[in-house]
N, C-alpha and C positions, 0 to 999 in steps of 0.2 A: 504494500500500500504506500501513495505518496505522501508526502507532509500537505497538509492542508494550510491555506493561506492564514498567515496569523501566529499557525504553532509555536509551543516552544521547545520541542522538543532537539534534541540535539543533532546535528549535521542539518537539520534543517535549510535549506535555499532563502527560505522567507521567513529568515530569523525575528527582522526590523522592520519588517513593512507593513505599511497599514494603507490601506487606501481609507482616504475619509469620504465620509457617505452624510450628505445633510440631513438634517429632519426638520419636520414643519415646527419646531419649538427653538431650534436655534436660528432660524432664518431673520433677515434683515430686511426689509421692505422700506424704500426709500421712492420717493417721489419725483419723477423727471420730466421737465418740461423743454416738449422741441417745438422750434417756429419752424412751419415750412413753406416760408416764405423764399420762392425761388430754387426752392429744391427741387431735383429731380425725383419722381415717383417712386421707380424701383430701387431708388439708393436706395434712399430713405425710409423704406419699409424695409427691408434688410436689417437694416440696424435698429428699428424698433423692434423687432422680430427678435432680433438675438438681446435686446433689455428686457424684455415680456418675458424672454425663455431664460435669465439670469445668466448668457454666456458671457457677458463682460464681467463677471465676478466669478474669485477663486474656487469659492464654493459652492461653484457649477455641478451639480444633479441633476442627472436623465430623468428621473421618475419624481421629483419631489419641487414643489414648485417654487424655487429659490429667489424670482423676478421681479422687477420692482414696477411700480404705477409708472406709466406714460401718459401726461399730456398734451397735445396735440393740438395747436394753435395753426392758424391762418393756414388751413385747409386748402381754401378757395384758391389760395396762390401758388399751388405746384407747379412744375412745368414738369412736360413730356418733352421727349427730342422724337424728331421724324413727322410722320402724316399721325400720331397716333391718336390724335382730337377725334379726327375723321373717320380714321380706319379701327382701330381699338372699339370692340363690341363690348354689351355686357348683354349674358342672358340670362333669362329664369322662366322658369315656366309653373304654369298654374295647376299640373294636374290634370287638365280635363284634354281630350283631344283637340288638337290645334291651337292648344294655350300657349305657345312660345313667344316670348316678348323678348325686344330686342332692342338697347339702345346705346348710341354712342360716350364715347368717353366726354365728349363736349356738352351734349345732354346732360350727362352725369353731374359734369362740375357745375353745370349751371343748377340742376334741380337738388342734390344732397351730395355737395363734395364730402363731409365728412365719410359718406360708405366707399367714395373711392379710394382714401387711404386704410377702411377697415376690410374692405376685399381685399386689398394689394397686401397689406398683415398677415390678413387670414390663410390667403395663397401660400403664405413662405412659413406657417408653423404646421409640424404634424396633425394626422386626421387623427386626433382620439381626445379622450375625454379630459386629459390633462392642459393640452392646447385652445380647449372650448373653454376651461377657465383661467387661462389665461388670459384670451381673447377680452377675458368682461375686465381686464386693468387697464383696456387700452379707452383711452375718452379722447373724442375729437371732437374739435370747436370749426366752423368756419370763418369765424374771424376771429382779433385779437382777446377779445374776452375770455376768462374762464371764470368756473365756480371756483375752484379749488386752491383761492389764496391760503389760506386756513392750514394746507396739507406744508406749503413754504416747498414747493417745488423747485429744485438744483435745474440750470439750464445746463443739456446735454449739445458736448461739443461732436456735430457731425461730419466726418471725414468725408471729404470731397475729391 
């Protein structure tokens, strides 16, 4: 039989190692606030995507939800590169036969920019049940206002 990770038995390989593993009692939840004002779409949810999922901190867990609150200001003001106003669909459908609805990205931003930065989020975190709550840390504003003076949100520096 092998030594099992942790042991301490003697010759053992994995005398000292520990891999740390969070739990939801030591986690840290900190408040971050990004303007995307002139950002690009797809950066920009990338990198809220890995704050939601807690990858910018040490004590990154797969299974345990280590990630802090996103703010999300001035929605209305992303920019896309290319035709993607034009050409960039979104669908859904209703369920019944011939219910497929279909509208532009430029539609979008004009009628609820905040869901095109929570689709574009939603797109880049895993399908399961851990990712759906994540999803609910994320709060988008379409303009400069928020609720959430109270929480004293840290602006998040986004690489460009």
């Amino acid at each position: 039989m092998g030594a099992r990770l942790g042991s301490r038995c003697a010759g053992s390989r994995f005398d000292a190692m520990t891999t740390y593993v969070a739990t939801p009692r030591d986690r840290e939840r900190n408040w971050v606030l990004v303007d995307a004002d002139g950002k690009t779409l797809g950066r920009l949810a990338t990198q809220i995507a890995d704050t939601l999922r807690g990858k910018r901190k040490p004590t990154y867990t797969p299974h345990v939800d280590v990630g802090d609150f996103v703010v999300v200001i001035n929605a209305e003001k992303i920019v896309v590169t290319g035709d993607k106003l034009q050409q960039k669909m979104y669908y859904r459908h209703s369920g019944y036969p011939g219910g497929l609805k279909k509208r532009t990205l430029n539609d979008m931003l004009e009628r609820r920019p905040e869901e095109v930065i929570r689709l574009a989020v939603k797109g880049m975190l895993p399908r399961n049940r851990l990712a759906r709550k994540q999803l609910t840390k994320l709060k988008v504003y379409a303009g400069p206002d928020h609720p959430h003076a109270a929480q004293q949100p840290v602006p998040l520096e986004i690489e460009t």
